[in-house]
C-alpha positions in Angstrom: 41.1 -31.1 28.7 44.6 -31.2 27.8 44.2 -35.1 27.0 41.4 -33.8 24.5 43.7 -31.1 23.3 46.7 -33.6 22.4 44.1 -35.7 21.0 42.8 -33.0 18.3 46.0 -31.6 17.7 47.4 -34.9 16.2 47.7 -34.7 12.5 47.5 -38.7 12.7 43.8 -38.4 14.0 43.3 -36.9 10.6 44.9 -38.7 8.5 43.4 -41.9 9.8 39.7 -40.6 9.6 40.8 -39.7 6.3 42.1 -43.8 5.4 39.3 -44.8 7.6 36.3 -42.6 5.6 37.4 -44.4 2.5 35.6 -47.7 2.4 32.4 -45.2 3.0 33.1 -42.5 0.5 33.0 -45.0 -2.6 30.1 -47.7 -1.7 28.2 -44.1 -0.6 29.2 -42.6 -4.2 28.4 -45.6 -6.2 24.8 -45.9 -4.0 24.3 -41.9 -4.9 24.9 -43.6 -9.0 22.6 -46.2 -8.0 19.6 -44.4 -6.5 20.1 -41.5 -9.0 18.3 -43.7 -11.8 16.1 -45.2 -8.8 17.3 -48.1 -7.7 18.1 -48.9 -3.7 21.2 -50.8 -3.7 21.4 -52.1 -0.1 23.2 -54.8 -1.3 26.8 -52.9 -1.3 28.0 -54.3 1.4 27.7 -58.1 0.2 29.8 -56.5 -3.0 32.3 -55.3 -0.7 32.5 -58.2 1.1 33.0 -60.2 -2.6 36.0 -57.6 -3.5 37.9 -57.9 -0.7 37.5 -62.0 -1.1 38.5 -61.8 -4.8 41.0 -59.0 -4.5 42.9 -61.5 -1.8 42.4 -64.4 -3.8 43.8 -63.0 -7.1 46.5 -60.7 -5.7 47.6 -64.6 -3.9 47.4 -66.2 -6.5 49.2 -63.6 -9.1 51.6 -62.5 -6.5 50.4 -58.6 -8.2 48.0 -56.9 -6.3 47.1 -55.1 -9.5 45.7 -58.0 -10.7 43.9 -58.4 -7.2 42.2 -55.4 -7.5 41.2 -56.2 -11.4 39.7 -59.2 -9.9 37.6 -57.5 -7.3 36.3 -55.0 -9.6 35.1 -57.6 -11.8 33.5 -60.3 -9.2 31.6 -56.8 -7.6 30.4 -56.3 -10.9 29.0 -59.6 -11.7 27.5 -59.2 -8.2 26.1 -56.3 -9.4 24.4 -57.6 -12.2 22.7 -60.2 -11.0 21.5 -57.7 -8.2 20.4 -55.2 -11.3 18.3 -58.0 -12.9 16.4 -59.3 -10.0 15.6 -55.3 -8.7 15.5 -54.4 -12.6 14.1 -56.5 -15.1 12.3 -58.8 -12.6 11.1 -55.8 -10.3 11.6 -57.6 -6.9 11.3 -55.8 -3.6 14.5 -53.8 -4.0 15.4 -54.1 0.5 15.3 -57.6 0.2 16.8 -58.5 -3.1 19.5 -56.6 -1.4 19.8 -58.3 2.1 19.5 -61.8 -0.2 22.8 -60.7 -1.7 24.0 -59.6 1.6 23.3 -63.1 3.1 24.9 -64.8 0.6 27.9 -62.9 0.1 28.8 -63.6 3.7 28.0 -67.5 3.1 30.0 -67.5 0.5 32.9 -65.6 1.5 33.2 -67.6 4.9 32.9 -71.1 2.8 35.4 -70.0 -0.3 37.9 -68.8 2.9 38.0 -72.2 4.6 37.6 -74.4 1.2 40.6 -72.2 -0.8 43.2 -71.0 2.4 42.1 -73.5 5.0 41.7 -72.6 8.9 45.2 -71.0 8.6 43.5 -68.4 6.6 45.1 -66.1 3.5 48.8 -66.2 3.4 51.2 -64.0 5.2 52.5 -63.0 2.1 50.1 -61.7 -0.2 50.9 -58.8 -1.9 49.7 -55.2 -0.9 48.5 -51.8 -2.7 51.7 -49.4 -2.5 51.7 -46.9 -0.4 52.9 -43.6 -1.6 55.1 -41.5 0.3 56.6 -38.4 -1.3 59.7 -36.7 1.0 58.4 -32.7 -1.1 54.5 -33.7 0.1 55.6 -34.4 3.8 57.4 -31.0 4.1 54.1 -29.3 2.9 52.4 -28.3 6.9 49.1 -29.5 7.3 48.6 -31.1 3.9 51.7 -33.1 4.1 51.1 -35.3 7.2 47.5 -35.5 6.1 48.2 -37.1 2.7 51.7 -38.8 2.6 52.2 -42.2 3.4 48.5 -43.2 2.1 47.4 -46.1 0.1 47.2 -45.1 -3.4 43.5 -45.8 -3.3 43.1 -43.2 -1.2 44.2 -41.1 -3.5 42.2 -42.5 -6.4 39.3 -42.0 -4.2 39.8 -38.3 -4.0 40.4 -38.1 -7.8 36.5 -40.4 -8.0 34.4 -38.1 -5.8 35.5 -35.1 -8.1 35.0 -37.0 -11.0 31.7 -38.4 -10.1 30.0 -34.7 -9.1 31.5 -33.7 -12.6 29.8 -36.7 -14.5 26.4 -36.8 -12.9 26.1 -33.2 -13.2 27.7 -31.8 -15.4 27.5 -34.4 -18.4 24.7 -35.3 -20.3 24.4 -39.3 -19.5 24.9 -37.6 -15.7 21.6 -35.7 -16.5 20.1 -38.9 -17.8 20.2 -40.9 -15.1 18.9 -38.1 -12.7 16.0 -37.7 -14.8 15.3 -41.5 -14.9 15.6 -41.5 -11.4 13.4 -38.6 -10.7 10.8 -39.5 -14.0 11.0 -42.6 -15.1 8.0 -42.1 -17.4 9.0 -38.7 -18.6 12.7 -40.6 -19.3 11.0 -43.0 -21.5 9.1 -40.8 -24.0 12.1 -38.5 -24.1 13.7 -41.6 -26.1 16.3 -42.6 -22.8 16.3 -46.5 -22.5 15.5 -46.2 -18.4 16.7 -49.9 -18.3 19.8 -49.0 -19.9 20.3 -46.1 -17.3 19.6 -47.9 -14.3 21.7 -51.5 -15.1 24.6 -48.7 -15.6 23.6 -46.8 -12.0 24.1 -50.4 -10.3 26.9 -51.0 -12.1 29.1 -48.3 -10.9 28.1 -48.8 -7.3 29.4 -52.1 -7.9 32.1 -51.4 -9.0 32.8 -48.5 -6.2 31.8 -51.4 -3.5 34.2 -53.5 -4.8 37.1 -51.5 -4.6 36.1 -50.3 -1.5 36.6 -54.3 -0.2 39.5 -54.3 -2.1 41.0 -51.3 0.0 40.1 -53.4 3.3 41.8 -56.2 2.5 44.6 -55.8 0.2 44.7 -51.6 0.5 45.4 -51.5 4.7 45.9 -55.1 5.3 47.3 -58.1 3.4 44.4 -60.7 4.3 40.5 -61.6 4.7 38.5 -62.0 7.1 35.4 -63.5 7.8 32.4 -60.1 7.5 35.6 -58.1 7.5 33.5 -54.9 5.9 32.0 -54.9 9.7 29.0 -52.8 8.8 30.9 -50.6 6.7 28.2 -50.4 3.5 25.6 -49.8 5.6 27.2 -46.9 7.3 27.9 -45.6 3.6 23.7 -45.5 2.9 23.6 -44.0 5.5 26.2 -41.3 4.3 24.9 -41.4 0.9 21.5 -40.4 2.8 22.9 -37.8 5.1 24.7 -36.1 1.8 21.5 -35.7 -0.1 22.6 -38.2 -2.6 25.3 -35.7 -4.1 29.1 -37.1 -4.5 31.0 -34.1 -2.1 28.1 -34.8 -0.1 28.3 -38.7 0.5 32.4 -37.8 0.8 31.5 -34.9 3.4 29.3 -37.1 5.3 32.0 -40.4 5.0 34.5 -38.1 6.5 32.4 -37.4 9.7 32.2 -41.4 9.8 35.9 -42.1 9.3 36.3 -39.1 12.1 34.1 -40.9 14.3 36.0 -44.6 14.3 39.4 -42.5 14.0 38.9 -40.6 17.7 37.3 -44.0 19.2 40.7 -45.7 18.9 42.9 -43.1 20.8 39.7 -42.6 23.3 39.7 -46.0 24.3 43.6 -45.9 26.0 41.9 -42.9 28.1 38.5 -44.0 28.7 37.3 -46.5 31.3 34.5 -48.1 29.1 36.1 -49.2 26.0 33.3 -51.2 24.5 30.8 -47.7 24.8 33.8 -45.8 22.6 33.9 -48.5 20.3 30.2 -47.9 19.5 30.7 -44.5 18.4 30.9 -44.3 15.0 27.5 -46.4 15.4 26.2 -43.2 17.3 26.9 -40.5 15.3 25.6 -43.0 12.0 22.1 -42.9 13.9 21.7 -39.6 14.8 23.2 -38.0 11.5 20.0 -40.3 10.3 17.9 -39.0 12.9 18.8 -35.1 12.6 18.5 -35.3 8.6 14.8 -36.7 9.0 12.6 -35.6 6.9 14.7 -32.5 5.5 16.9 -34.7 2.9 14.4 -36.0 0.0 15.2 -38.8 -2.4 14.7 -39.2 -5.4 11.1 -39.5 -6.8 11.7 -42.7 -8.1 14.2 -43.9 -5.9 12.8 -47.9 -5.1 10.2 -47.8 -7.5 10.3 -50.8 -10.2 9.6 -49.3 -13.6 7.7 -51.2 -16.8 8.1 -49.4 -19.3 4.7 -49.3 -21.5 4.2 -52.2 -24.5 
């Protein structure tokens, strides 16, 4: 019991489910974007998996991680497009279009790695996100240990969930896409290109995806590797799901995630079957799924292709 005790009581448990919820709090907020205008975008973690790649790859080569970050953003976006006009315009199964990208993102990733770096893999001395560290924040109790010493992405994250609840609703393109999501039809003869709406949806969960690979691998580390995301935009549907597609939700539901992988690591120095703790962030993924059931309800046009009338 004391074990437990120390355990909880150690502000770094917190502060590392709070680094370790953020590659789930912004794939989950740009999949609440995406299935807001009604489209299922399971292919966010292939788009992380391409941001972390490019962010590596151009923070290398510019020696400015700032530029790395730029680059992710943009090669999750083209992802994202393509993914948009396939589920869009073309009205493909949505699921699989998705796992396609998945599959190929991990091909593609693995073969630029080995082409570009080599078997040696990225270098050693590829340049970083800063971390901030404030000596007036790390006086503060409580708040202090939880926040200082972060990447600056984490804080940017913060900064997105409270803008993204503000824009979906409480603007008027946020009301947009949740009617196009919700009516596609209705949408349509109320003179809102549902198109438009739902290429922009996918396009900010691109986006988010990217920068959430970009955090991985140039935010906490300085290198790729191979399926380095691990699961991780999966987990985030699944968060996205469990927060009833709302942005303090999704964040709210990350957090238990990030928790969840946070208290496996210390567990495993004080438990005898390590590989059982290590599934535990798994665990709670499937029965936050199982315990929501049928209680959270998407959106009425969440996966449905729309044509609109000729």
């Amino acid at each position: 019991m004391s074990g437990l005790l120390a355990i909880f009581g150690n502000m770094q448990l917190w502060a590392s489910t709070l680094s370790l919820s953020v590659p789930l709090v912004l794939p989950a907020l740009g999949g609440t974007f995406s299935e807001r205008t009604g489209v299922v975008n399971i292919a966010m973690e292939g788009i992380m998996l391409i941001g972390a790649f490019f962010a590596v790859f151009f923070s290398s080569l510019t020696m400015n991680p700032w530029v790395g970050l730029l680059g992710a953003v943009v090669a999750g976006g083209i992802m994202a497009v393509i993914f948009a006009w396939a589920a869009i315009r073309l009205r493909s199964d949505q699921v699989i279009i998705g796992m396609a990208v998945n599959i190929f993102a991990s091909g593609l990733t693995a073969y630029l790695l080995n082409t570009i770096f080599g078997f040696g893999g990225t270098p050693v001395n590829t340049p970083m996100l800063p971390h901030l560290n404030w000596p007036w924040l790390g006086r503060i109790p409580v708040l202090g240990p939880l926040l200082n010493d972060q990447s600056i992405l984490v804080y940017i994250t913060l900064l997105l969930v409270v803008a993204g609840h503000f824009f979906l609703f409480h603007t008027r393109l946020g009301l947009r896409m949740r009617a196009v999501g919700e009516n596609p039809e209705a949408a349509d003869t109320a003179g809102i290109n549902v198109y438009r709406i739902r290429y922009l949806g996918v396009l900010i969960s691109g986006f988010l995806s990217a920068l959430a690979g970009a955090y991985l691998s140039i935010g906490v580390l300085n290198s790729f590797e191979v399926d380095m995301t691990n699961g991780r935009g999966y987990i985030a549907l699944a968060a996205m799901i469990f927060g009833r597609w709302t942005p303090f939700g999704s964040f709210g539901a990350a957090l238990l995630f990030g928790f969840a992988s946070a208290l496996s690591m210390p567990l495993q120095s004080s438990v005898a079957a390590k590989n059982l703790v290590q599934m535990l962030p798994y665990v709670v993924t499937i029965l936050a799924l199982i315990g929501v059931g049928g209680k959270s309800v998407a959106p009425a046009a969440d996966g449905v292709p729309y044509e609109a009338e000729k």
